[in-house]
Structures are given as structure tokens and as C-alpha cells.
N, C-alpha and C positions, 0 to 999 in steps of 0.2 A: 769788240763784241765777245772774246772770247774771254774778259776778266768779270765779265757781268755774272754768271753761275756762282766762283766762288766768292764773290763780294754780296750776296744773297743768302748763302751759307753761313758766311762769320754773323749776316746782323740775324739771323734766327738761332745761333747759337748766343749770339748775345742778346738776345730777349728771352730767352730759357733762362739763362743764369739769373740773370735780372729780375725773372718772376720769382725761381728758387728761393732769393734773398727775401723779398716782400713778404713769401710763406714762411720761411723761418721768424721773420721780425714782428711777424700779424703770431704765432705760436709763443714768443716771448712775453709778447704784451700781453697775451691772456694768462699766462702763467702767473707774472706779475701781480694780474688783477685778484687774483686768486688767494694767492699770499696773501695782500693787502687784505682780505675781505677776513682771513681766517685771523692776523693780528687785531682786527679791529672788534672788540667786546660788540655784545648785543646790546649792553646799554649806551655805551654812546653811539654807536649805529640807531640806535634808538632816540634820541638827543637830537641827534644830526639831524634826523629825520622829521622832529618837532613832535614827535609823540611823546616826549617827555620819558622819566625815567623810569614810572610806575609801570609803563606796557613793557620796558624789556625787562625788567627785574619778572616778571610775569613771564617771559616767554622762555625768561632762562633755568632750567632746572640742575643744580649745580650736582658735580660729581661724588660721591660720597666719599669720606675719608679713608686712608688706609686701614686706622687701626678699628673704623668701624666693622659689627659683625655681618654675616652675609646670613641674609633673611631668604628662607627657602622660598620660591614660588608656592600657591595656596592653592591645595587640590582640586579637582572637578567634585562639585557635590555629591553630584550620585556618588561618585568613587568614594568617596567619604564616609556612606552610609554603609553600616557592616552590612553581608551580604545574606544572611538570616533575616534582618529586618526586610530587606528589599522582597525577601520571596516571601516574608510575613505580611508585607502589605500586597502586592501581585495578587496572592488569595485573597487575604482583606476584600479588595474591591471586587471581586469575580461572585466571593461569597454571597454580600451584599445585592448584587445585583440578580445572583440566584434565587437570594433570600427575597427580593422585593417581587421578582416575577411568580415565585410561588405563592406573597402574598395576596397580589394580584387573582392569581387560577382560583385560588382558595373565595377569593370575593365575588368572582363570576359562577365558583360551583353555588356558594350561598345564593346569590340572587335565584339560580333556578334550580334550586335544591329539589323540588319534587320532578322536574324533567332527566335529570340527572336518574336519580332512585329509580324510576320508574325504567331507565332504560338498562339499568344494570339489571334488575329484576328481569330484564327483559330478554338479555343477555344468559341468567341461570335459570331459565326455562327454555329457550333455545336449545342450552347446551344438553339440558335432560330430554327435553323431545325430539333433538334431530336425527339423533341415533334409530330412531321409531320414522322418523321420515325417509332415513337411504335405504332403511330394510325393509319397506311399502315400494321402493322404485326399484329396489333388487327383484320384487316380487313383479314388477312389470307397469303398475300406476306409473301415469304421469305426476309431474312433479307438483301442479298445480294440486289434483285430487289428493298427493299424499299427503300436502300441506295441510289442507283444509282436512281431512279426516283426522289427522293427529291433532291438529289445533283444537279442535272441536270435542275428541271424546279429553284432549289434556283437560281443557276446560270444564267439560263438563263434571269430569271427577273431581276438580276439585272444589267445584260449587255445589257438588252432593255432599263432597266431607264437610262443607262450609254450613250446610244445611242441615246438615244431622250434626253436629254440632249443638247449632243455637236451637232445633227440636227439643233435645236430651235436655239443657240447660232448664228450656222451659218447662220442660214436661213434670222434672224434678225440682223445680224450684221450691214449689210447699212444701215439700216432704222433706227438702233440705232446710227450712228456714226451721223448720219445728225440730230435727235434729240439731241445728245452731242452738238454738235456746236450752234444749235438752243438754247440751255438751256445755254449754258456758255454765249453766246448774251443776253438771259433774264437776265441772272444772273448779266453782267456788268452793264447794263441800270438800273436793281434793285437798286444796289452798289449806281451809280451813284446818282439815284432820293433818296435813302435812309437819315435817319439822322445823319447818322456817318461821313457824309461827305468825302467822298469816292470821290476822284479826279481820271479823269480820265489819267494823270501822274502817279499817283501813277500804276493803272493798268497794264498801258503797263511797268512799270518797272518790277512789278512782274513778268509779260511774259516773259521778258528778261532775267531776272534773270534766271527765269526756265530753259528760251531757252540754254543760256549759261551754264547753272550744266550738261543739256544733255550733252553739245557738248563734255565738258571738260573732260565726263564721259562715256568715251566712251567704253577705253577699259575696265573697269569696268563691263559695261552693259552684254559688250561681254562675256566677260568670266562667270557672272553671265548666261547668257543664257546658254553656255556650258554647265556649274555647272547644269543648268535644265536638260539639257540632261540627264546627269549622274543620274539626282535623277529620270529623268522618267524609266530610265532601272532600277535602283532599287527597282522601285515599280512595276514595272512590275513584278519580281525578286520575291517581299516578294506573291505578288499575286498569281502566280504561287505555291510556297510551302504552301501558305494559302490554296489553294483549294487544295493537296495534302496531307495536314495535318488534312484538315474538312474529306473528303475524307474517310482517317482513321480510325477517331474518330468516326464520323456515322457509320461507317462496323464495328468496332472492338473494340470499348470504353471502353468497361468492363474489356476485357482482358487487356489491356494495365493498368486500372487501379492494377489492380490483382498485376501486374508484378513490377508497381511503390510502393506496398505496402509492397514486399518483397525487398524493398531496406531498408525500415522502421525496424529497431532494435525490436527484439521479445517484448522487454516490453511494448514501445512503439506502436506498431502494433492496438492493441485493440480500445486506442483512436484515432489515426490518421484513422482505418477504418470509425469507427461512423462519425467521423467528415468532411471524403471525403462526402458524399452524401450529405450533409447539408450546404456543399459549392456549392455543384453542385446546390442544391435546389434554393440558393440566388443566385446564377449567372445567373440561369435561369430566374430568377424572374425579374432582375433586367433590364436582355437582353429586356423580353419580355413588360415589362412597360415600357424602354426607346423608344423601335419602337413604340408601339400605343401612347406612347406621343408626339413622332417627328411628327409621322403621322396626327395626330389631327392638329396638327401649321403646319404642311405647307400648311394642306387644308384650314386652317381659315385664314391664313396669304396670300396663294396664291388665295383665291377667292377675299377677301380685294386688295391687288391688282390689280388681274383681272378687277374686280369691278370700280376699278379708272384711269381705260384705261393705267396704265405703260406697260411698252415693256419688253418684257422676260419675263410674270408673271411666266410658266411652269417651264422655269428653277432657278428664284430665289426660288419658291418653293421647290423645290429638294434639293437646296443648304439649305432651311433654315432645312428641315430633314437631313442632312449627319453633318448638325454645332449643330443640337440638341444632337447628342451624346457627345459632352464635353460639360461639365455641366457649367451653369455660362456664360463662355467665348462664346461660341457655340452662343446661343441666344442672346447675345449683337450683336458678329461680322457679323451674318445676318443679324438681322434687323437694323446695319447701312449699312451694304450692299443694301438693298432694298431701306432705305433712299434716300441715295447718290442716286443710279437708279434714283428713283421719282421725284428728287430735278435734277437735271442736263437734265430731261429729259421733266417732265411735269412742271413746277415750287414748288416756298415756299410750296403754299397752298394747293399741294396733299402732297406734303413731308411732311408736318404735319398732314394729313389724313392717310397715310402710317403708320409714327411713332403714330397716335392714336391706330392703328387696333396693329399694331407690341405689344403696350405694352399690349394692354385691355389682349390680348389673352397671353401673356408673365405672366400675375398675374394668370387668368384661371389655368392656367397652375403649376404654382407655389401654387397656395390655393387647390386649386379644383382636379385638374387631376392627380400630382403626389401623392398625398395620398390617394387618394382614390385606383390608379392603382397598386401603388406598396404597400402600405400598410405598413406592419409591417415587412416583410421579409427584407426589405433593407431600413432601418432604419440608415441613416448618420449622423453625425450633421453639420451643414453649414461650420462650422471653418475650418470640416476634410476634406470637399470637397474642399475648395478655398484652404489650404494647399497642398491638394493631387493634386490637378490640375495646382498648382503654381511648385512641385516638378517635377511633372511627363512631364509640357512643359520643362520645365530645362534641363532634364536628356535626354530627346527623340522626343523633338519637340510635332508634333501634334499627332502622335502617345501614344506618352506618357501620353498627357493630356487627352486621350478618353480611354485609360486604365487604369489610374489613380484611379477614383472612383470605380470599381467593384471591381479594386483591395483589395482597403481598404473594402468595404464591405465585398467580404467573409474571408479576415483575419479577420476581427471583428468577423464574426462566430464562424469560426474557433476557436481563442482564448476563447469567451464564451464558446463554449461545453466542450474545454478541461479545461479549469478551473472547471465546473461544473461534468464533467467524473472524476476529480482528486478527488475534494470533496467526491463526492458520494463513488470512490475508498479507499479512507481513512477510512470514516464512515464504509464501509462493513468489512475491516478487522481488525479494532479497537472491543476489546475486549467490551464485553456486559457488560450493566450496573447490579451490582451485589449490596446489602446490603441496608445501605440506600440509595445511589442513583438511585437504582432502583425502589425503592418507592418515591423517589422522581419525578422520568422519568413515572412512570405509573399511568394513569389518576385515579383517585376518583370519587369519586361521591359527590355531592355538598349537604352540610349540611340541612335537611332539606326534602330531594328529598325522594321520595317514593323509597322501593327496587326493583332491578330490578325480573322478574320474572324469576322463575326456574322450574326443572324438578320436585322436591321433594316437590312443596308445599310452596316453601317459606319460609322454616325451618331453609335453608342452610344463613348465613349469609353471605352480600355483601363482596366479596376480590377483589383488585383491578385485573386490567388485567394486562398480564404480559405485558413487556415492548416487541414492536415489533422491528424487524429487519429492519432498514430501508432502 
């Protein structure tokens, strides 16, 4: 019994070994197989297999020759593209899509062009009468009564100038029409005795001529008058929601804006609030230096008149304050308006007394009166205004061109403060100057300078200050 342990011993020592071998000879064979498979082409592996010769000659892609060249790999596209064009198209498309949403706005102002007008108007009588509403509640009214009392005498002034007006027009009609004919008589005999030799042939041809475009032109005329019609109920129309919209905005301004600032995206919010009052501020500014400047010219322009015995002075005066609100255009188209009166009614030589008074006070006007009146608040440049007023008659007629300019002014505001809100927002959350830039960014004191004085005596030596937050 006592040979049994190690005769148990030797046969598991020789079943180890025994396995050993199995494992090395099972690792030879696969070696082997290995070989074999690498010596053996893909065509006749292919052959062998019955797939014939066409699939391996297909599967095999042979190695290139030595003495062939080496073919660089073929860039990524983009990378390809110079890096100008890349940021040339990046705009491209941003452009485009700017371009199509503003063709868009532009389509939806068209479709309700007179609700649009009517609230901008609505908008530059606010801005003239609100100032007359905080200094009624300064005086102790509530807000409701100073509303309506401002509303009420704004309006009613200016359906009295509206009314004396179309009075005068009438009152003077005949006495203008027989001046007309009396001055086209001056005016022919002028022609006549003049140096351009001006036949009286040629005159009545011109009469003729005219006579006959009337006649021809009739249904024209017609339908042009119609077409008045339609624009007088229109503006009757924008009128009505003007004063319904001033109305509003007088009683309820604030709120509304409140409500217009929660349409504004939260990040956004911050600056569009700053920037709303400081539009309000130029709008107002703007309203209120363009009335005392129209004001000024029609008194200088309608006493100059007066003054030279022409007929309708009261109402060409009015007319030249309602054409001073489009800028440029306004004060041309009046004072040829006044012209022509002068010339057709008194002769040449007041109509060049007319056109003296029209321009003296037109430069007055231009040097003098609007810088001083409106100052630095609405601050244009001439280009932006002939642009803006060449756009704005395009797009909306007369309307267009009298909201043209305030328009551009307070988006110029506007755009200023947020550019400078952005800045300022930048600089506040950008990390402070540390190391040497901070000694760089923190002022010194100039070589040379006495130190400055301290608590201890003066012992404490000069350190710069630290860098503030700006």
C-alpha cells in the first residue's frame, strides 16, 4: 500500500507531458495551415473552390510596381476650397436669407400699408403731445383726464388749422382765378416783348396742344378723380386709427411697452429695454425741433408773402409747415409752390422776391435753426436723409418720405447703444487682468513724482493701484 501514492504521481506526471505534446502538435498544424493558405494564390483558391477564375482575379488587387510613382492621397473638399471663398459663401447664404426675410416684412408692410402709416403718425403725435400729458400730472390730473384734455385740444387745433385752411382757399378762389388769367396775360405779353423771341404762333399752339391732351384725356382724368376719391376715404381711414392709436399710447404707453418687451427673448431683454427709452428720447426730440422749425418758415415765409401782396398768403403758409416735415423735398415743393402763386398772379419781379424770402429763410434754416434746435440728439448725415427719403417716397409715397428720417434716426440709436451695451457686456464678464498684465493695466506713477501721501508717515512704499473693474 505504501507504493500506491507514488505510482499515482508518475501516471499524472505522465498525462501532463502527454497533454504538452498534443498542444505543441495541435499549434504546428495550424501553423502549417497557415503557410499553406498564404502560398496558395487567390486564383486557384478560387478554382479549387469552382468559382472559376473571373471571381479571384476580381478579389485580387495586385501590388503596384516599384518603379511606379506614388499618388498622394486626395484632399477633404472643404479643405480644398480656398478659405475666402468659404467665408464668401458662409455670408452668401446668411445674406440671402436676410435678404428674403426682409423681402418678406416689406410684403406684409405693403399689404397693410395704411395700418402701418397710420400708427407711425401715431407714434409722431404721441411723441409731440406726451410731453403736455406729464406736465398736466406734474400739475396733479389724473392720468386718464390729462389724456383726454391733451387729446382733445391736440386735435382740436388742428382741425381748426385744417378748417381755416380750406376757408381762405375758398374764400379766395375767385379772386384768385381772375388773378390766374390776369397773370397768364402778363405772362404772354412778357414772352412776347421778351428776347427769346417768343411768337405769338408758337403760344396759341401751345394752348392747343394742352387744350387737345385734356380732351383726349379724359377718361383718364376721370378715373384719376375717382382714384381721389378712394385715397380721400383712405385717409380719412389712417386718420381715424391715428387718433385712436395716439389715444392709446397717451393713456397707456408704458404698459404697452412693458408687454412689447416680453415679446423680446430673455437675453436679449436687458438691452432692447435700455435702448427703448433712448429711441423714445430721439423721436421726441426730433418731432419736437421739426414743429418749431416748420413753424419758424411758415411765419417768415408767410409774412414775406404777405408782405408782397400775393393771395392765399395764410394758406400757402400752412402748406409750407405740413411740406417742412419731409426733409429736403418738403421745402423745395413749397416754396416752388409759393413761386408759381407769385409769378401767375403778381408778376416776374415779386416771384423773385418770393424765391429771395423762400431761400434767405430756407439757409436760416438749414445753418442756424436746425442745429441749434435739434442739436446732437438727431444727428443724420445729409446722404442718409436723401437716401432715406428717396426710399421711403418709393415704398409709401408721401407718407413714406415724412417717416423716413426719424425712422433712420432712432435706429441709429438704437444700433449705437447696443453696440456699446454689448461692449460694455463683454468687458464686465471677461476675466480680470492678472500677472503681468495687470501691471501692465494698473496706472504708475510717473518717474520722478513725489510719493503719494499715506496713513503711516510715508514709510509705506508707493504700489500701484489695483486694476478696476470697468
Amino acid at each position: 500500500m505504501s507504493k500506491l501514492p507514488g505510482w499515482l504521481g508518475q501516471l499524472g506526471a505522465e498525462l501532463t507531458r502527454i497533454g504538452e505534446r498534443l498542444e505543441e502538435r495541435r499549434f504546428e498544424a495550424d501553423d502549417e495551415d497557415d503557410e499553406a493558405a498564404h502560398r496558395v494564390s487567390p486564383a486557384s483558391a478560387g478554382t479549387e473552390r469552382g468559382d472559376g477564375p473571373a471571381r479571384g482575379a476580381a478579389d485580387h488587387v495586385p501590388p503596384p510596381p516599384d518603379y511606379a510613382p506614388s499618388v498622394a492621397a486626395r484632399p477633404d473638399p472643404v479643405a480644398a476650397i480656398p478659405w475666402g471663398m468659404r467665408v464668401a459663401a458662409e455670408a452668401g447664404w446668411r445674406l440671402l436669407v436676410l435678404a428674403g426675410t426682409l423681402w418678406v416684412l416689406m410684403r406684409v408692410i405693403s399689404a397693410v400699408q395704411l395700418v402701418v402709416l397710420a400708427f407711425v403718425a401715431a407714434l409722431l403725435v404721441t411723441a409731440m403731445l406726451q410731453p403736455t400729458v406729464a406736465r398736466l400730472r406734474r400739475y396733479g390730473l389724473p392720468r386718464g383726464l390729462a389724456t383726454a384734455v391733451t387729446a382733445v385740444l391736440g386735435f382740436v387745433i388742428m382741425g381748426l388749422v385744417g378748417w381755416f385752411v380750406v376757408w381762405q382757399v375758398m374764400d379766395n378762389i375767385d379772386t384768385l382765378s381772375d388773378k390766374v388769367r390776369t397773370g397768364i396775360e402778363d405772362l404772354k405779353n412778357w414772352l412776347l416783348d421778351s428776347p427769346f423771341h417768343v411768337t405769338d404762333q408758337q403760344i396759341n399752339d401751345i394752348a392747343k396742344n394742352l387744350s387737345d391732351t385734356v380732351g383726349t384725356n379724359t377718361e383718364a382724368i376721370t378715373s384719376a378723380g375717382l382714384q381721389g376719391v378712394t385715397v380721400m376715404v383712405e385717409l380719412l381711414t389712417g386718420m381715424l386709427l391715428a387718433m385712436f392709436s395716439t389715444l392709446f399710447l397717451l393713456y397707456d404707453g408704458k404698459r404697452i411697452w412693458q408687454w412689447v418687451l416680453k415679446l423680446v427673448p430673455a437675453q436679449a431683454r436687458p438691452g432692447v429695454a435700455g435702448a427703448g427709452p433712448r429711441a423714445w428720447r430721439t423721436l421726441t426730440a426730433y418731432v419736437r425741433g421739426t414743429v418749431i422749425v416748420a413753424l419758424i418758415d411758415a411765419i417768415f415765409i408767410g409774412l414775406g408773402i404777405y408782405f408782397l401782396n400775393v393771395p392765399m398768403a395764410v394758406p400757402l403758409a400752412v402748406f409750407i409747415f405740413l411740406f417742412a416735415f419731409i426733409p429736403l423735398v418738403g421745402a423745395v415743393v413749397s416754396g416752388a409752390l409759393a413761386v408759381v402763386v407769385a409769378l401767375v398772379t403778381e408778376g416776374v419781379f415779386t416771384a423773385l422776391m418770393v424765391l429771395v424770402v423762400v431761400l434767405a429763410v430756407q439757409q436760416i434754416e438749414g445753418h442756424i435753426l436746425q442745429p441749434f434746435i435739434l442739436g446732437r440728439a438727431v444727428r443724420v448725415h445729409p446722404l442718409a436723409v436723401v437716401l432715406s427719403v428717396a426710399a421711403g417716397g418709393m415704398i409709401a409715397g408721401i407718407g413714406g418720405a415724412v417717416v423716413a428720417v426719424p425712422l433712420v434716426a432712432v435706429t441709429n440709436t438704437v444700433v449705437g447703444y447696443l453696440r456699446s451695451y454689448g461692449q460694455e457686456e463683454s468687458r464686465r464678464h471677461s476675466p480680470p487682468p492678472h500677472g503681468s498684465t495687470a501691471l501692465d493695466a494698473a496706472p504708475t506713477t510717473a518717474p520722478g513724482s513725489p510719493p503719494e501721501d499715506s496713513d503711516d508717515g510715508g514709510d509705506r512704499k508707493p504700489v500701484a493701484d489695483a486694476p478696476k473693474e470697468l
